[in-house]
C-alpha positions in Angstrom: -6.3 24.9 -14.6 -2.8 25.5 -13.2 -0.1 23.0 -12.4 -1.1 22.8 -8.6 -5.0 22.5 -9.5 -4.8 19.2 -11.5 -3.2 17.3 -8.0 -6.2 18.1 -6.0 -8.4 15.5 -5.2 -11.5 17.4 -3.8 -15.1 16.1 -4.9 -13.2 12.7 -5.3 -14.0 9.4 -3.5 -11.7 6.7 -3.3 -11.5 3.4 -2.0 -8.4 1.8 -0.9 -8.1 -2.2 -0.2 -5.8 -3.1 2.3 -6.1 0.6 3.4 -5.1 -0.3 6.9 -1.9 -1.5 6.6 1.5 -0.2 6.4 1.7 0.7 3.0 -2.1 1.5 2.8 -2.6 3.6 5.5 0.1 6.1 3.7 -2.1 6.0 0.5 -5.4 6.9 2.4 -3.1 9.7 4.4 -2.1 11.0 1.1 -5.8 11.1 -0.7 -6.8 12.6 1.9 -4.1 15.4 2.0 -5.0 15.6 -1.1 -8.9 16.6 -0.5 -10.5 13.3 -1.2 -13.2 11.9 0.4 -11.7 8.1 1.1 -13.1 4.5 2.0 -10.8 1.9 3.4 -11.5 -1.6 2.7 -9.5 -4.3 5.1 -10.1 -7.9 6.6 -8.1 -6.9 10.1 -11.4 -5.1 12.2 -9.0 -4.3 15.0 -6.7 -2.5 12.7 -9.7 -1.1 10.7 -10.9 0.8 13.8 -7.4 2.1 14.9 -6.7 3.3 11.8 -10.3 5.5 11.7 -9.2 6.8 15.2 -6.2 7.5 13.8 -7.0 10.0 10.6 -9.8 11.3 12.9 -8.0 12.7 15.0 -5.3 13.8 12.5 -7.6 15.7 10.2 -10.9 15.3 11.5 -12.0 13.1 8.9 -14.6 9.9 9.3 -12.7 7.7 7.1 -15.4 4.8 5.9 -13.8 1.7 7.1 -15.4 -1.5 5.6 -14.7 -4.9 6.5 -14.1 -6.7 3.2 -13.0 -9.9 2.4 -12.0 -8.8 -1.0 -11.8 -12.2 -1.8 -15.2 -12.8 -1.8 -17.4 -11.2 -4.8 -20.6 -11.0 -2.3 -18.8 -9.5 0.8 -17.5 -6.6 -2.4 -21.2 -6.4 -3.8 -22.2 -5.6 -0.1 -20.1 -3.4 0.6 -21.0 -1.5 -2.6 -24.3 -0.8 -1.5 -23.3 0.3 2.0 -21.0 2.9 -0.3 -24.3 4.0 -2.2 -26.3 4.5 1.1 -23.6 6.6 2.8 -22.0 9.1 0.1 -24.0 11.2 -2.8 -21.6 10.2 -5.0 -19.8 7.1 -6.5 -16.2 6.0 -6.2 -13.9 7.3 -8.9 -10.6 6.2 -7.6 -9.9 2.7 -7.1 -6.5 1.9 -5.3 -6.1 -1.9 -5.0 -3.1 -2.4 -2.6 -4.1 -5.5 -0.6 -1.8 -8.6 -0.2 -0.7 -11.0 2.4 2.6 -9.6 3.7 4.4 -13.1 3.2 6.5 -14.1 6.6 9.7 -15.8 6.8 9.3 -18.3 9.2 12.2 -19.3 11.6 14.7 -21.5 10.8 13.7 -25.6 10.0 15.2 -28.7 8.5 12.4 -28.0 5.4 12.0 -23.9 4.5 8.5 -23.8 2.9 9.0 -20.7 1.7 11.4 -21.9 -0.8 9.8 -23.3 -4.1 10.4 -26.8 -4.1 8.8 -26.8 -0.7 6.3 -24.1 -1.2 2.8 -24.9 -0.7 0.1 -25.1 -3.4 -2.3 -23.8 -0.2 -0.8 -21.2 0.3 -0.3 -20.1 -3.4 -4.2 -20.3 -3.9 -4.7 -17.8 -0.7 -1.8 -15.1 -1.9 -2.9 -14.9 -5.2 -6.5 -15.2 -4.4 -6.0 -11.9 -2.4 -2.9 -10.1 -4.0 -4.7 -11.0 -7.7 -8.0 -12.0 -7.8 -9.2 -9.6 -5.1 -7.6 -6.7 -7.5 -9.6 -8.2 -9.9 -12.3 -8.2 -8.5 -12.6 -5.3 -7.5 -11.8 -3.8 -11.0 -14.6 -5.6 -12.3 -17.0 -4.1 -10.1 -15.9 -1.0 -9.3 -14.4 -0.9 -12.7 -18.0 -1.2 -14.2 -19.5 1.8 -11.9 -16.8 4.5 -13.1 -17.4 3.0 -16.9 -20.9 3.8 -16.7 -19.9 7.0 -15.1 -17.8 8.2 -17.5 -15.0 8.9 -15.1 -12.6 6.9 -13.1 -8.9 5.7 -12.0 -7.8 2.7 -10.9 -4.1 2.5 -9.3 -2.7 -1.5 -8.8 0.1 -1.0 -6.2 2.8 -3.6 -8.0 6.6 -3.6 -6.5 10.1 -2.8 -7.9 9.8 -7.1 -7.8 6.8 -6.9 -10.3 9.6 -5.6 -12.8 12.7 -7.3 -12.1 13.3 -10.5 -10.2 14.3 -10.7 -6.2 17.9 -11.5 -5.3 17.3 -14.2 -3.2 20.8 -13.1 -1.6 19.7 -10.4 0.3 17.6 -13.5 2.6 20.9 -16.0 3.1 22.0 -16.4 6.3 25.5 -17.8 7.3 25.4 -21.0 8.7 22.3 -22.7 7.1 22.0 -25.1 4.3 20.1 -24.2 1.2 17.1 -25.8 1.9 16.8 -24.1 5.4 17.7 -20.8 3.8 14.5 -18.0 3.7 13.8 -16.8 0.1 11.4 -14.4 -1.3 8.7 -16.5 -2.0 7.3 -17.0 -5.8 3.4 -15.9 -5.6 5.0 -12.1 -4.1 6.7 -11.9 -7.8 4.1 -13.9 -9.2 1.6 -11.3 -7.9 3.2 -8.1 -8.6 4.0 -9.1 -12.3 0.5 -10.0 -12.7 -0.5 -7.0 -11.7 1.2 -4.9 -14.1 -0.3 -7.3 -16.9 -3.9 -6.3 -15.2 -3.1 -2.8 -15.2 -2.6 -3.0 -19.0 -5.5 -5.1 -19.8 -8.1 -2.3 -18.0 -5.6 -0.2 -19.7 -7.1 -0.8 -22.9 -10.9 -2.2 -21.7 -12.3 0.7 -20.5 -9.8 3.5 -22.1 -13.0 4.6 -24.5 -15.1 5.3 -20.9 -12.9 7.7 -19.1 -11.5 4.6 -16.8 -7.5 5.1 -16.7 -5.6 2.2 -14.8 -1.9 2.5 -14.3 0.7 0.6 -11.7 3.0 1.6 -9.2 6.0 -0.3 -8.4 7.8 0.9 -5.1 10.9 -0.3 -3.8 11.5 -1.8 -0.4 10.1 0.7 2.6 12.7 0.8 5.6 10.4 -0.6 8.6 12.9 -1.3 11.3 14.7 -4.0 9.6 17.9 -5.1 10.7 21.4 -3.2 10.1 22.7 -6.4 8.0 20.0 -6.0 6.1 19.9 -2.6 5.0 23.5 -2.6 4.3 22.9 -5.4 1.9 20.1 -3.8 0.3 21.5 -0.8 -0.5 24.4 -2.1 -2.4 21.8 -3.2 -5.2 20.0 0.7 -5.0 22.1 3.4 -6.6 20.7 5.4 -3.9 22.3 3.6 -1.5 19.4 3.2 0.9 15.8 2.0 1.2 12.5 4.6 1.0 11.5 6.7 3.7 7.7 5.2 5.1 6.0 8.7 3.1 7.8 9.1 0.0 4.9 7.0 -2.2 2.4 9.6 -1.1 3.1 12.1 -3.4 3.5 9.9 -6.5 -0.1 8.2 -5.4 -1.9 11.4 -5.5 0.3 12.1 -9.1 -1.3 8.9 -10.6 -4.8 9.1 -8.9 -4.8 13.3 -10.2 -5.6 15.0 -13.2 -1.7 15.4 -12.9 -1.2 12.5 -15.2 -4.3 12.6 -17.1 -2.5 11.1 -20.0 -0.5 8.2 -18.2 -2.8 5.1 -18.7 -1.5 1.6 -19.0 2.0 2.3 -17.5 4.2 1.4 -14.7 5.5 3.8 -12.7 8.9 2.8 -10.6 10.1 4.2 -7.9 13.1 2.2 -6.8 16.0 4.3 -5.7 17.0 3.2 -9.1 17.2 -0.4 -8.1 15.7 -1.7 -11.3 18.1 0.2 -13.7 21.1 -2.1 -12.5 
């Protein structure tokens, strides 16, 4: 097989959560690019059906959107079987990307998105979706591509799974400290956990054909503001934040026979960030 072979994705199926967002709809894009057969799994219908409009008329291809509340063990177990009615063949990419996108909210006299304020609400909801959701669908996805002999799972972490946010980059002149925005603690809570999830299928299923590495991007550039940027990029050695499709060729890398012996690792791509 040569070099260019073992990145093709043709006779594979994948399903993406979250697959209709920013970040998501690039990893679909770039499966399919890469000849796979893809499934998109996301909460947001309206987004869900723009999305299927949108790669059908970009490559002709009937995406299979599902709305999934990954969440919820029953709403996945459903929408396995729909998977099992509509394709001949069984999901052997797995590429768990959902999580609520946390907000900063505009200024107040009490910032809950600051730790002594934060919510223990809102914790149980991010990291029922950004972790237990990935779980989940490990487990039962997981499971399928055991019995099968054959599978990849892919937990989309952050260049925050590895290092810690500089809480910097979100101070704005003028405010006191507790009405200042921060990065809030489930987003790193999350992403670390994710890499320690990554390991542990690592290892489970390693004996079954079932690989499972991490990704940990750096920060996208998505029309934020010109302060921002220039503070961002003093702490990237590249001096500036990634382009919206630079992931897509590093997804297809870890969901290809390309790195058919990377299992169990973390893969950054920062700019460098995480080196400083």
């Amino acid at each position: 097989m040569s070099v260019i072979e073992k990145f093709s994705l043709k006779d594979s199926l994948a399903i993406v959560t979250g697959g209709a967002g920013l970040l998501g709809k690039q990893h679909v894009e770039a499966l399919i690019e890469a000849g796979a057969d893809v499934i998109i799994f996301d909460i947001n219908e309206n987004a869900l059906e723009e999305t299927k409009k949108y790669f059908l008329k970009k490559y002709n291809t009937d995406v299979l959107s599902l709305k999934v509340d990954i969440t919820n063990e029953d709403e996945i177990l459903k929408a396995k079987e729909k998977i099992f009615k509509h394709f001949s063949k069984f999901p052997n990419i797995l590429i768990n990307n959902a999580a609520i996108d946390p907000k900063f909210e505009k200024n107040s006299a009490v910032n809950k998105s600051r730790l002594e304020n934060f919510d223990a609400r809102q914790w149980n909801l991010e990291i029922s979706v950004g972790l237990t959701g990935a779980m989940l669908c490990s487990k039962i996805f997981g499971a399928e591509m055991a019995k099968n002999k054959r599978g990849i799972i892919l937990n989309i972490a952050s260049d925050l799974g590895v290092i810690a946010p500089d809480q910097r980059l979100y101070k704005q002149d003028g405010l006191k400290d507790e009405e200042q925005n921060v990065k809030p603690v489930t987003y790193s809570v999350i992403k670390h956990g994710l890499i320690g999830l990554t390991k542990y299928i690592a290892t489970y299923w390693a004996d079954k054909g079932v690989r499972c590495n991490a990704f940990a991007p750096g920060g996208v550039f998505n029309n934020h503001s010109d302060e921002f940027v220039n503070k961002i990029a003093q702490l990237i050695p590249m001096k500036r934040m990634a382009n919206l499709d630079e992931y897509k060729a590093s997804v297809v890398f870890l969901c290809s026979d390309a790195s058919s012996y990377m299992n169990g690792a973390t893969l950054n791509m920062d700019g460098g960030r995480s080196v400083w």
